[in-house]
C-alpha positions in Angstrom: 0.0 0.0 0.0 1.4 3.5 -0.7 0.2 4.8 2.7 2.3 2.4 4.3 5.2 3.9 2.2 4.7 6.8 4.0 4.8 5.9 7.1 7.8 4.0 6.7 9.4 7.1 5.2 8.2 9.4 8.4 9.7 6.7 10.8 12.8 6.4 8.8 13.3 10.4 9.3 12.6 10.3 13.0 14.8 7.1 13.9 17.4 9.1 12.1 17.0 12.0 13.6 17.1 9.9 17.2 19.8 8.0 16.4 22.0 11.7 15.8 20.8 13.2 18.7 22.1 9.9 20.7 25.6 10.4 18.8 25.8 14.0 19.5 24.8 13.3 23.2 27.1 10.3 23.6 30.0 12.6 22.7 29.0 15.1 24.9 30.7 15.4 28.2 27.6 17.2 29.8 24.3 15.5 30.3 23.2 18.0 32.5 19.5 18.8 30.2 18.5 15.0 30.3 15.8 14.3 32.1 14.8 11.1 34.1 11.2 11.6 33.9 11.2 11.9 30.5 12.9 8.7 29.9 10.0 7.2 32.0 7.6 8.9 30.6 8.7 7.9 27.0 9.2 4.4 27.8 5.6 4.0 29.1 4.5 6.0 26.0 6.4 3.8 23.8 5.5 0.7 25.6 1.9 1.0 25.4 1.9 2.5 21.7 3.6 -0.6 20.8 1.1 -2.9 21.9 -1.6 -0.7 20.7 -0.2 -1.3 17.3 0.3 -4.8 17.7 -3.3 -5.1 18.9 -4.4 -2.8 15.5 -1.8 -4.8 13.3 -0.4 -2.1 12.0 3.6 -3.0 11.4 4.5 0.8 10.9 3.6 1.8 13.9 4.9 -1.4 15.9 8.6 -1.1 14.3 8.8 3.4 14.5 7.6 3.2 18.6 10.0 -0.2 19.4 12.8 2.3 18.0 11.9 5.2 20.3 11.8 2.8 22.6 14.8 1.7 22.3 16.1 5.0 21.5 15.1 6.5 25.0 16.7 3.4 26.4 20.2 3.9 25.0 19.6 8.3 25.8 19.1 7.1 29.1 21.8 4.6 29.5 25.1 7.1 28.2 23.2 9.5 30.8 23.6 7.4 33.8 27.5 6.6 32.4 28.6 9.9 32.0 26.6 10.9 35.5 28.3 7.9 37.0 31.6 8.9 35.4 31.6 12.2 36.2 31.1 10.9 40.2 27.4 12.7 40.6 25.7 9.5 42.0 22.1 9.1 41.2 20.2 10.6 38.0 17.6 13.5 39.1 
């Protein structure tokens, strides 16, 4: 279906532009601006908008919010390292 092609195109721009802001933030020695609650927040968002599209069968959507997912994982991961790294204990 062409729609889907559109949808895969518009999840292929946003995983990319995820995947280069987790770059530029891995090579950043300050992660002061990331946010714990927004990791948490995103995860849940992500979570349940994945099974929502599983539940709707709609593969677009399933594949583009498993990404953010995982994208907001990994964010969240090289922020605890460098917070850790850096010796400031806990994430706020």
């Amino acid at each position: 279906m062409q729609s889907d092609w559109i949808g895969w195109m518009s999840s292929a721009v946003l995983i990319a532009t995820l995947v280069r802001q987790i770059v530029k933030q891995a090579r950043s020695p300050d992660q002061e601006g990331v946010s714990s609650w927004l990791f948490i927040g995103q995860c849940a968002a992500s979570l349940g908008f994945v099974v929502y599209s599983v539940l709707l069968d709609n593969w677009v959507f399933v594949v583009t919010n498993s990404c953010l997912l995982a994208t907001a994982v990994v964010g969240q991961m090289l922020a605890w390292r460098s917070r850790r790294f850096r010796g400031e204990g806990k994430a706020s």
